[in-house]
C-alpha positions in Angstrom: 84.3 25.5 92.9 86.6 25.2 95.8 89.8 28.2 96.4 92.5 26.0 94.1 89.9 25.9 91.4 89.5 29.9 91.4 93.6 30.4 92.1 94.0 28.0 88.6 91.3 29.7 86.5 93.3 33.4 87.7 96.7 32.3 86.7 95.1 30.9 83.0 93.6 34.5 83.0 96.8 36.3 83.2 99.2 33.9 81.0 96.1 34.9 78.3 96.7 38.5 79.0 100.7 38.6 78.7 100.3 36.4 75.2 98.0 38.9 73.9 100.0 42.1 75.3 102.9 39.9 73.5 100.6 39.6 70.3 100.3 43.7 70.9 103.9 44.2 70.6 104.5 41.8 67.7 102.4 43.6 65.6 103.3 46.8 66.2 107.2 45.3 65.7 105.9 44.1 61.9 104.4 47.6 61.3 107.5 49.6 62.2 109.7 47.0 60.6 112.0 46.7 63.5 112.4 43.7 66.3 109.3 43.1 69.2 111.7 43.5 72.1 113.2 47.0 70.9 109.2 48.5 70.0 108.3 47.5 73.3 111.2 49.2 74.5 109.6 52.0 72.7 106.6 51.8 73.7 105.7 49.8 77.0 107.1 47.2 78.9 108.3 43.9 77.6 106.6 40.5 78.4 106.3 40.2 82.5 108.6 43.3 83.0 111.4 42.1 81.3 113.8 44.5 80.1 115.3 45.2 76.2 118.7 44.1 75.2 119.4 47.0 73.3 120.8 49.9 74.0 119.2 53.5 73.2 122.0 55.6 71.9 120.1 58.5 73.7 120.6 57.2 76.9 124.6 57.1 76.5 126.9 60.3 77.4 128.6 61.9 74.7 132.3 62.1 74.3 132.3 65.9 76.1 130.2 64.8 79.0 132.5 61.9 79.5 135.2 64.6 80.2 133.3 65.5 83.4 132.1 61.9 84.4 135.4 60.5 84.4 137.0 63.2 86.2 140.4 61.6 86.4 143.9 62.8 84.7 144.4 61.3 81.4 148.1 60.0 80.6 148.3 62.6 78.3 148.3 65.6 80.1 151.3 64.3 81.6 153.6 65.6 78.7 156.0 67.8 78.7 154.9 71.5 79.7 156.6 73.2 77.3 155.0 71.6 74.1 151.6 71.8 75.9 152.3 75.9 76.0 152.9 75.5 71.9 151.5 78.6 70.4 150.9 76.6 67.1 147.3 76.3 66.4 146.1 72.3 66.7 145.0 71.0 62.8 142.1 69.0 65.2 140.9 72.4 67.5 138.6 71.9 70.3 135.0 71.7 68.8 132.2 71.2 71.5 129.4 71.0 68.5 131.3 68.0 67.0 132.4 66.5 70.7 128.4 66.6 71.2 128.0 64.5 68.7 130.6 61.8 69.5 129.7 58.7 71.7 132.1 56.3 72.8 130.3 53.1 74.1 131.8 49.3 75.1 129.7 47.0 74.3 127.7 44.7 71.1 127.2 47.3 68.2 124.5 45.3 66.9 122.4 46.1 70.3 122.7 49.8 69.1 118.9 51.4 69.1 120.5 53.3 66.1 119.7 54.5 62.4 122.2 52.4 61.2 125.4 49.9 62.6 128.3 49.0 60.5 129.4 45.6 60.1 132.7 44.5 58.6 133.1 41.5 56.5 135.2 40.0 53.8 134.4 40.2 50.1 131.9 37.7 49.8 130.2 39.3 52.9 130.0 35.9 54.8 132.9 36.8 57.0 133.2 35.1 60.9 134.1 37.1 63.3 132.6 38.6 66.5 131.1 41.3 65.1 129.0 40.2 61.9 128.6 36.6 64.1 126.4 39.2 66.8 124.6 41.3 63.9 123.5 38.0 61.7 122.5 36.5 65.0 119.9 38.8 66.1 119.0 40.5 62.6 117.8 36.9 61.5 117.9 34.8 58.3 116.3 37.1 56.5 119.8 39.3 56.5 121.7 36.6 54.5 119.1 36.0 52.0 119.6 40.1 51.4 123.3 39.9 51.3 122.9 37.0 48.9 121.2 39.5 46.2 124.2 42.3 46.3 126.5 39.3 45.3 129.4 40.5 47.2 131.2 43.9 48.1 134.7 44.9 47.0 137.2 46.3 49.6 136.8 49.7 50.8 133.3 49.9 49.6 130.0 50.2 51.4 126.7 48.7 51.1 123.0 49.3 52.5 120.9 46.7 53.7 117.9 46.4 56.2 118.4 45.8 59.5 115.1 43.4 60.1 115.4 42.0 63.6 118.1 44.6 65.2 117.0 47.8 66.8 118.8 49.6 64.1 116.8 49.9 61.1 119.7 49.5 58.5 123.1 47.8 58.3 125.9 49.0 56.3 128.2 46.4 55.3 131.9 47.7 54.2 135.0 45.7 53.9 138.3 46.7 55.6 141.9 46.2 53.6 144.8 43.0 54.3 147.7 44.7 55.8 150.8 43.9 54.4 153.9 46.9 55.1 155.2 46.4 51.4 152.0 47.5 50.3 151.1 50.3 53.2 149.6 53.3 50.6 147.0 50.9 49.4 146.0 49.3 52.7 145.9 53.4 54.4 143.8 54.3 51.3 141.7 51.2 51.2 140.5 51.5 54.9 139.9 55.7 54.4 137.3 54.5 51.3 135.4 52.4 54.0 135.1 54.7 56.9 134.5 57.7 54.1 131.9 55.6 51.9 130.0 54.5 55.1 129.7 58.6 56.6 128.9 59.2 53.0 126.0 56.5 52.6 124.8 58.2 56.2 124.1 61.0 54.7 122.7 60.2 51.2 120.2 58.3 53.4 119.4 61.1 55.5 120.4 59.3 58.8 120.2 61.0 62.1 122.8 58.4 63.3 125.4 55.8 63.5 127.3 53.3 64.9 130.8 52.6 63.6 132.1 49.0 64.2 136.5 48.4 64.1 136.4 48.1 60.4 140.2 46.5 60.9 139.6 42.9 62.5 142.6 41.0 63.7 142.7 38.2 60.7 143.0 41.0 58.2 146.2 42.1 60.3 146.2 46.1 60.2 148.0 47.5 63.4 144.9 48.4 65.4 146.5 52.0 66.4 147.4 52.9 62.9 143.7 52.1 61.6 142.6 53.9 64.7 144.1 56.7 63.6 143.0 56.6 60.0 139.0 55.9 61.6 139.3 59.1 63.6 140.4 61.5 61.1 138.4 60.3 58.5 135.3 60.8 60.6 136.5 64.4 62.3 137.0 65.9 58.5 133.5 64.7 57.5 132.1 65.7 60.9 133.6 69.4 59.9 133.0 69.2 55.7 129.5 67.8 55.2 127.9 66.3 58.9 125.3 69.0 59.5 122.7 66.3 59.1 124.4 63.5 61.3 123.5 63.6 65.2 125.4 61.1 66.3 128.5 58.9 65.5 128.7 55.7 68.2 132.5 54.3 67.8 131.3 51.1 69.5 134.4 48.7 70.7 135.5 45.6 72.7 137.2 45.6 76.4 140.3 45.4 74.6 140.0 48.2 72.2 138.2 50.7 74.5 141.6 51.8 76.0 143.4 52.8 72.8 140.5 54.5 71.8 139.9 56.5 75.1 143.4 57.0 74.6 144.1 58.5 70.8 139.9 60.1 71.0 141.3 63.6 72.3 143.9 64.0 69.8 141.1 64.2 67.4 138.2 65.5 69.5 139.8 67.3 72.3 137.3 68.1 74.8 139.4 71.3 75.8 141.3 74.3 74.9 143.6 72.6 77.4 143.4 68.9 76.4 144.0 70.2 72.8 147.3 72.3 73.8 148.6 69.2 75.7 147.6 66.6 72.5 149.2 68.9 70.1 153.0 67.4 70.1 151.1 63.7 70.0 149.6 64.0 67.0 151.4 62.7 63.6 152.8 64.0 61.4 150.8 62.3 58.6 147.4 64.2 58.9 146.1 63.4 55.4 144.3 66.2 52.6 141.0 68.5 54.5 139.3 65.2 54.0 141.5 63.3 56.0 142.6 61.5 52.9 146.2 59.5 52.7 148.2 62.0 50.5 150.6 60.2 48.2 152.5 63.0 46.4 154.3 61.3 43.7 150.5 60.6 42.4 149.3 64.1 42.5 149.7 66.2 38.8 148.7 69.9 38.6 145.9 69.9 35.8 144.7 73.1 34.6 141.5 75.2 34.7 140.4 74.9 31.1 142.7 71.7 29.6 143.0 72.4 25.9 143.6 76.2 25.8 146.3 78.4 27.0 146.7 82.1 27.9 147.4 84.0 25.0 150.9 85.6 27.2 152.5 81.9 27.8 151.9 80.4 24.0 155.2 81.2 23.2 157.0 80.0 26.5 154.8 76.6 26.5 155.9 76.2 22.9 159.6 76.3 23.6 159.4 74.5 27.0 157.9 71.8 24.9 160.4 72.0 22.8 162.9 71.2 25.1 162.2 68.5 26.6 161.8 66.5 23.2 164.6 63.5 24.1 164.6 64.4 27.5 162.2 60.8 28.0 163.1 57.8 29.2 163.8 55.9 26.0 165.3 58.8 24.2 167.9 59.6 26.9 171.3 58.7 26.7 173.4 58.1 29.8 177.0 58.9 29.6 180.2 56.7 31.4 179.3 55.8 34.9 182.6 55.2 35.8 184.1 58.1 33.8 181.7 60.2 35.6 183.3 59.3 39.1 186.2 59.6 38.1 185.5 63.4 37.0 183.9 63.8 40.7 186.8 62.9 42.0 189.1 64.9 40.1 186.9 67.9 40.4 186.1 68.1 36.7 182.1 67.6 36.1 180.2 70.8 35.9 177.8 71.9 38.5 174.7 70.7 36.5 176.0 67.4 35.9 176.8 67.5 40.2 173.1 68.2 40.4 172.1 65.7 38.4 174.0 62.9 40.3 172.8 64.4 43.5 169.0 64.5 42.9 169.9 61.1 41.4 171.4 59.7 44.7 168.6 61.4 46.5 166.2 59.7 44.3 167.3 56.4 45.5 167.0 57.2 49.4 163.0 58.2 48.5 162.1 55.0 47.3 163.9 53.4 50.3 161.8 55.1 52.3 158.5 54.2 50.7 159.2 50.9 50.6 160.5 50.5 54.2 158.6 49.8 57.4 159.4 52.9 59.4 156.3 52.5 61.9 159.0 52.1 65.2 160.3 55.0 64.1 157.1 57.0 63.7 156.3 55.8 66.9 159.2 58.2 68.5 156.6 60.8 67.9 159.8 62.9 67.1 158.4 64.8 63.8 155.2 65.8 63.5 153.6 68.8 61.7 151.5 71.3 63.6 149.9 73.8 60.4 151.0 77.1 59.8 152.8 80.2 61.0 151.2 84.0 60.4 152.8 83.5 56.7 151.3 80.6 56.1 154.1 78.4 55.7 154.2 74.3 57.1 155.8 74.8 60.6 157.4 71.1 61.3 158.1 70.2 64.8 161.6 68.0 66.3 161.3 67.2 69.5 164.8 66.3 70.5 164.2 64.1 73.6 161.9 62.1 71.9 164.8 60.5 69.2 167.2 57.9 71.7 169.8 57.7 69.4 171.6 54.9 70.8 168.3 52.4 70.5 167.4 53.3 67.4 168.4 52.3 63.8 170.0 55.6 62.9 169.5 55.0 59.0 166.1 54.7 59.3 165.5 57.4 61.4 167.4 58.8 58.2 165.2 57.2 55.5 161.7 58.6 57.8 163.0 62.2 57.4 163.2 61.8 54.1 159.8 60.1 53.6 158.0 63.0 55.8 159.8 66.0 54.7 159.6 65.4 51.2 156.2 66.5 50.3 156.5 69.1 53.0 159.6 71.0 51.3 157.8 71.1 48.0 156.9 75.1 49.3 158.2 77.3 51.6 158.3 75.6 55.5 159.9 76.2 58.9 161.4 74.4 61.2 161.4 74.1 65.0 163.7 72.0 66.8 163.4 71.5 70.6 166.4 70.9 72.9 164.6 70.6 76.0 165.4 68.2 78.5 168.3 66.1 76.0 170.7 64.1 77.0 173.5 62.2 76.3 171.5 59.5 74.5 169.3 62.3 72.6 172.5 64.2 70.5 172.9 63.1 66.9 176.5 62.4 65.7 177.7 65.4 63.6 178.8 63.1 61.0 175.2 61.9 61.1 173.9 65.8 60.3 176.6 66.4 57.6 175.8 63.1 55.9 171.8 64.4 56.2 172.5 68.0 55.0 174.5 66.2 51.8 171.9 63.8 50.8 168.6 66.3 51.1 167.2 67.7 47.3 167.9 70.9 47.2 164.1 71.9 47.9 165.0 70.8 51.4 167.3 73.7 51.6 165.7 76.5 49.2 162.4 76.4 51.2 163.5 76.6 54.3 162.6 79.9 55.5 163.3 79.5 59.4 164.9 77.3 61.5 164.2 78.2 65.2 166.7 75.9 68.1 164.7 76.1 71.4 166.9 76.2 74.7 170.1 75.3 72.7 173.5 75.0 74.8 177.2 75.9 73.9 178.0 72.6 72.3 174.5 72.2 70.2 175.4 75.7 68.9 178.8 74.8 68.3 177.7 71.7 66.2 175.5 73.4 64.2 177.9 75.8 63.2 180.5 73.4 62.3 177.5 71.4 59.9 176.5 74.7 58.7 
C-alpha cells in the first residue's frame, strides 16, 4: 500500500466520523424536539466547525446595557431644558428591573434561540410577507400541516403552535388590524388584543421568553409609529401588572424599523432618571387604561357593586330620578320650532336651560367631528399631552405653546383635537399648564380663535378646571387673556 493509498483510506476515515458526529446531533435534535444546527449549538460544535444561524437571546445586550454601549447623545435629549426640568412625575418612570428585561435586536426573528417568536399573518394564517416567509422556511412543512388543523385565526387573536425546525420551541401566530382613519378605535383596539393576547399566552405557558415580530406589516397599512406606540405600552403595562415570570421580551425589527424604535423605546423604557425627565414632554397624550388599553369613553357605563339591589338611603331618590326621565328618550321627546328657537336667541328671550340645551347640543356636534376626523398631523405637534397628577390628584394637561405653528396648521382642527383629548379628561377635576417659552410670532393664537374655543367648550370644561398655571407669560399674552376671560 503505497503513501496515496494510506492518505485516501484517512480522508474516508474522517468523512465517516463527521457523518456519525452529524448522526449524534440529529438525534439528540429529535429528542429535544428542536432543529440539529441549534442543539449542536447547544451542545458542541456543528459539522466541520461550522457555526449556528441562530442567535441565542443570552448573548444579546439588554435595552439598559445598550445605554452604555452606544454612548452617543440621542435626538431626544436635545429638547427644550425647561420641560426636561418638569417636576411632573413620568406615567412610564425609569425601571431598571423591566429595562433588564428588554432586548432590542436587528435582525430574522425566526433565528431567535427563544421560548417562543411571534409571527403575523392574515386570517387564514397563510399570509406572504417577510416575516412568516423566514419562520415557514426554516420551521419546515410540518408548520403548515399544524396551522391547517386551527382552521384560521381572527384578528387580534393569538394562537400557539410548535416551533419544529426553529431554535424557538413554539410560534405564536396573531393577526394585526387593516387601518383605515374612519375606523381608527377599532384598528387601535384590534392591534392592543394582539400584542396583549400574545404576553398573555407567554405566561399561561409559563415562558421564560419572547420574541415580538411588527405585528403591523405594510399591506395592512397602520402608520408604523402609531402601532409602535400602541406595541410599547401594551408590553410596559404587562411588564409592570403580571410579567414576574417573563425574562425576556426581544422586539426583533428590520434596518428600516430599527430607528423608530431606538427612537420612541425610551419614552417607554427610559434608561434614566434623566432620559425619563427629558422624554416626558414627548410622550402622548393618549396613554390608554393601567393596561395600556385604547380608552373610548363614550363606551364606558358605571355599573354597580351588587346590580339588582339598592341602599336602603337612595330608594326613594332612585325612584323619583326614574321617574323623571320617563319621556325624556329618544322617541318620546318632542322638539320644539328650530327656527322659533333662534329667533328667541336672538331676541334674548329663551331661558337659561333652554341656552344650555342648545349649547351642549352645538357642542355635541364638534365631538363627533372630532372622532370621525383624522387629526394624526395634528397630534404630531406634540402640543398637548398629559403628564398624571398633581399632589391632589387631579389630571395635570400640558400646552406647549411653541410646539402649535399657527400659521401652517389647519386652525379648526387644531380646534376639533382639543376637543377630542380634553373631553374625557374634563369629566373630573384637571389642571392646566400652558407654556410660553420661546413663542413667537407664528406660535400666538388669534383672540377671536380663544373666544370662539372658550364658547363652544361643555361646561365640564370650565367647572373642573381647578388651575390654570401661564409659564413665562409677557404683557400682551396677559393682556389677551384677560380680554378672553
Amino acid at each position: 500500500m503505497d503513501r496515496q493509498d494510506v492518505l485516501h483510506l484517512l480522508i474516508i476515515s474522517l468523512n465517516f466520523g463527521h457523518h456519525n458526529c452529524w448522526r449524534k446531533y440529529n438525534w439528540r435534535a429529535r429528542l429535544l424536539g428542536v432543529p440539529a444546527s441549534a442543539c449542536s449549538a447547544r451542545g458542541g460544535m456543528d459539522p466541520l466547525g461550522a457555526r449556528s444561524q441562530f442567535v441565542d437571546i443570552q448573548n444579546l445586550p439588554t435595552w439598559q446595557q445598550q445605554l452604555d454601549e452606544d454612548g452617543e447623545e440621542t435626538p431626544l435629549e436635545q429638547s427644550d431644558s425647561l420641560l426636561s426640568q418638569q417636576a411632573f412625575p413620568s406615567p412610564f418612570p425609569f425601571r431598571p428591573d423591566i429595562n433588564r428585561k428588554i432586548i432590542l435586536f436587528c435582525g430574522d426573528i425566526a433565528l431567535l434561540n427563544c421560548t417562543a417568536i411571534l409571527n403575523t399573518s392574515n386570517e387564514s394564517l397563510n399570509d406572504k410577507n417577510p416575516v412568516s416567509d423566514s419562520v415557514h422556511q426554516l420551521a419546515g412543512p410540518e408548520l403548515r400541516d399544524e396551522l391547517l388543523k386551527l382552521k384560521g385565526c381572527r384578528t387580534g387573536e393569538a394562537k400557539l403552535t410548535k416551533g419544529f425546525n426553529l431554535a424557538a420551541r413554539f410560534i405564536v401566530h396573531t393577526v394585526g388590524p387593516k387601518y383605515k382613519a374612519k375606523y381608527r378605535t377599532a384598528a387601535e383596539s384590534s392591534l392592543y388584543s394582539c400584542y396583549r393576547n400574545t404576553m398573555q399566552l407567554a405566561v399561561e405557558q409559563s415562558m421564560a421568553s419572547i420574541g415580538l415580530c411588527v405585528v403591523s406589516t405594510t399591506k395592512r397599512g397602520y402608520p408604523l409609529e402609531d402601532a409602535t406606540h400602541m406595541a410599547f405600552r401594551t408590553v410596559r403595562r404587562f411588564l409592570e401588572n403580571h410579567g414576574n415570570s417573563l425574562e425576556t421580551v426581544v422586539f426583533a425589527v428590520s434596518d428600516t424599523e430599527e430607528r423608530l424604535y431606538k427612537k420612541l423605546l425610551p419614552l417607554y423604557f427610559p434608561r434614566s432618571e434623566q432620559e425619563e425627565r427629558t422624554c416626558l414632554p414627548l410622550i402622548p397624550a393618549d396613554i390608554g387604561n393601567s393596561e395600556g388599553e385604547p380608552v373610548v369613553p363614550e363606551r364606558q357605563i358605571r355599573i354597580a357593586e351588587k346590580p339588582g339591589t339598592l341602599e336602603d338611603d337612595s330608594e326613594e331618590e332612585s325612584l323619583e330620578s326614574d321617574l323623571g326621565q320617563v319621556g325624556n328618550h329618544a322617541f318620546a321627546r318632542m322638539e320644539g320650532d328650530v327656527d322659533k328657537q333662534r329667533k328667541q336667541i336672538l331676541q334674548g328671550q329663551m331661558s337659561e336651560a333652554a341656552i344650555h340645551k342648545q349649547h351642549q347640543r352645538n357642542y355635541n356636534r364638534w365631538l363627533c367631528r372630532a372622532r370621525a376626523e383624522d387629526l394624526s398631523d395634528i397630534a404630531a405637534l406634540k402640543a398637548l399631552y398629559q403628564t398624571g397628577v398633581d399632589m391632589c390628584g387631579r389630571t395635570v394637561m400640558i400646552l406647549v405653546g411653541r410646539n402649535i405653528p399657527v400659521t401652517l396648521i389647519d386652525i379648526e382642527k387644531a380646534l376639533l383635537y382639543f376637543i377630542h383629548v380634553m373631553d374625557h379628561i374634563t369629566v373630573k377635576e384637571y389642571v392646566m399648564v400652558y407654556f410660553h417659552t420661546l413663542t413667537g410670532e407664528h406660535n400666538h393664537l388669534d383672540s377671536n380663535f380663544l373666544k370662539n374655543l372658550y364658547d363652544i367648550v361643555d361646561t365640564k370644561f370650565k367647572k373642573n378646571l381647578k388651575a390654570f398655571y401661564f409659564v413665562h407669560p409677557t404683557f400682551r399674552s396677559k393682556v389677551r387673556v384677560h380680554l378672553v376671560m
